[in-house]
C-alpha positions in Angstrom: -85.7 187.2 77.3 -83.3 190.2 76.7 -85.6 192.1 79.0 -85.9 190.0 81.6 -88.7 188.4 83.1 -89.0 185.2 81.0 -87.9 182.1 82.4 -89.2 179.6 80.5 -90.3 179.5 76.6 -89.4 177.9 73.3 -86.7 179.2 71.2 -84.6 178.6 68.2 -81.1 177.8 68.3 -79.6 181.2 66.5 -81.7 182.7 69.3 -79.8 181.0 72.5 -76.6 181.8 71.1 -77.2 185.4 70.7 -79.1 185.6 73.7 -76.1 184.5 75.3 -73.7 186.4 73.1 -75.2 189.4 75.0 -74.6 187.8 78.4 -78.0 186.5 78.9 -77.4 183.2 80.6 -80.0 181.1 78.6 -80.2 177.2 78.8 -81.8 174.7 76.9 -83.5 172.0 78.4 -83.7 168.2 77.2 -87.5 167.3 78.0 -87.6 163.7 79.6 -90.8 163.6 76.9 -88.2 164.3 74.1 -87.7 167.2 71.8 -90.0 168.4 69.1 -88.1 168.5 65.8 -88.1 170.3 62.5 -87.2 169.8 59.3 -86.8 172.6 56.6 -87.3 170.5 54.0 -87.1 171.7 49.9 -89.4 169.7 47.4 -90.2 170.3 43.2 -93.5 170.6 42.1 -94.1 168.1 39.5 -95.7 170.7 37.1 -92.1 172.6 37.0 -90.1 171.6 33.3 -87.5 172.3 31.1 -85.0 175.4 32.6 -86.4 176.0 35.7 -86.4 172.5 36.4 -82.9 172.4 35.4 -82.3 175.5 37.9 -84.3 173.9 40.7 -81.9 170.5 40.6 -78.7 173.0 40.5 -80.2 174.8 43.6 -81.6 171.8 45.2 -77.7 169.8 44.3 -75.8 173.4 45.4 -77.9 173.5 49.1 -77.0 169.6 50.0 -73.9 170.4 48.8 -72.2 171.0 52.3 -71.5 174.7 52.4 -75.2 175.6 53.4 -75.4 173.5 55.8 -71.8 174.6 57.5 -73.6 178.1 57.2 -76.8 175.9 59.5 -74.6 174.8 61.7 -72.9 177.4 62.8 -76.3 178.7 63.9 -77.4 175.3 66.0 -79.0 173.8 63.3 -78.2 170.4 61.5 -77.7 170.4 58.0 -79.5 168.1 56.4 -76.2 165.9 54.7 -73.9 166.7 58.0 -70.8 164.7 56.3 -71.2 167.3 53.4 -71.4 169.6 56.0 -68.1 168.6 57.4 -66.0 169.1 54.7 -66.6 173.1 55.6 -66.6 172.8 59.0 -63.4 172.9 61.3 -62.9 170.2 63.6 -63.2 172.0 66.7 -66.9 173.1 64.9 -67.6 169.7 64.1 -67.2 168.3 67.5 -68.8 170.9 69.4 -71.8 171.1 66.8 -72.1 167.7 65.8 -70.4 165.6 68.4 -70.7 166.6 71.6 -67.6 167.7 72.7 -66.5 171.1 74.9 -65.3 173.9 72.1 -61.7 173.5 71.9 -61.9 177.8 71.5 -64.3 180.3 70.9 -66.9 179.3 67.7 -68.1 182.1 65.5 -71.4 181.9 63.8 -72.0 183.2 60.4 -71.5 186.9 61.0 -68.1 186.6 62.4 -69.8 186.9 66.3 -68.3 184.5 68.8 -71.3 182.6 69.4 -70.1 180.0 71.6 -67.0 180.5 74.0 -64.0 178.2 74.6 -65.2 175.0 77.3 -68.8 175.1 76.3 -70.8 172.1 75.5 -73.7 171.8 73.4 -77.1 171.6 76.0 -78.5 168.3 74.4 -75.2 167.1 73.6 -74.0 165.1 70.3 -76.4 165.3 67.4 -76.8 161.3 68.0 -78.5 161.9 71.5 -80.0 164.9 70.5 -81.7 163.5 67.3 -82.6 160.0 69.5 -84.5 162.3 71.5 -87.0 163.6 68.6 -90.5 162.3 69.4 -92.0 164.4 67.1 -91.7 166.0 63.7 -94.8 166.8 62.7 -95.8 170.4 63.0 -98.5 169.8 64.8 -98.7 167.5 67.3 -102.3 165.9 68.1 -101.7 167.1 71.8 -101.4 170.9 70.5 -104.6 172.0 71.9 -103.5 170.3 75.2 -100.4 171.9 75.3 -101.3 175.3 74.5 -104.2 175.1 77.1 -101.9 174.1 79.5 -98.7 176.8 78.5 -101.7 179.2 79.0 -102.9 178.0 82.4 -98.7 177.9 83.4 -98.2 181.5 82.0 -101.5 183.1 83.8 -100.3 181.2 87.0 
């Protein structure tokens, strides 16, 4: 998209905002079919014992914690406990990232970049009508062949 010449295609949030941090004007759309979500989710295999169990519940308690998922946020992702979250958010992060609202000044993303400039709103808005908008979480979805048949057929047009 940097190069020009794409007007359409999937992409992940950190994407959008440095897409646009370099002046690309890049919008997200919100599907009348819905949005396809996904979940980074973190599981224990049930062989694991003793220490390293013990090290995988400190890592597992440290990452719902809220300070990772602050981190998430600030790159358009939703942590996976948000009110943990919000305790290491400020509230003009929290209400542009989580509810909705036009940035009260300019955001910064992890790296100290201003990712999202004063008067923006969120394309999707709140993370209530974004996440009522999921239709599907699986990774694939049993209209994939479909799809990419069809993204194909658009792309070769």
């Amino acid at each position: 998209m940097s190069r020009g010449g794409v007007c359409l295609q999937s992409i992940w949030s950190p994407s959008v905002f440095r897409l646009r941090q370099t002046g690309v004007d890049v919008v997200c759309s919100a599907p009348v079919e819905g949005y396809r979500g996904w979940y980074a989710g973190l599981c224990l295999s049930s062989r694991v014992t003793g220490a390293v169990l013990e090290a995988a519940y400190g890592y597992l308690n440290w990452w719902l914690s809220g300070k990772p998922g602050a981190i998430l946020s600030r790159q358009g992702y939703y942590a996976a406990t948000p009110q943990r979250a919000r305790s290491f958010l400020e509230e003009k992060e929290w209400n542009f990232w989580y509810a909705g609202q036009a940035a009260a000044s300019d955001l910064v993303d992890p790296f100290g970049g201003v990712c999202v400039r004063s008067g923006d709103i969120r394309d999707g808005g709140s993370y209530a009508t974004r996440m009522s908008h999921v239709r599907v979480w699986n990774s694939f979805m049993d209209e994939q062949n479909y799809l990419v048949r069809r993204w194909r057929e658009f792309l070769n047009a």
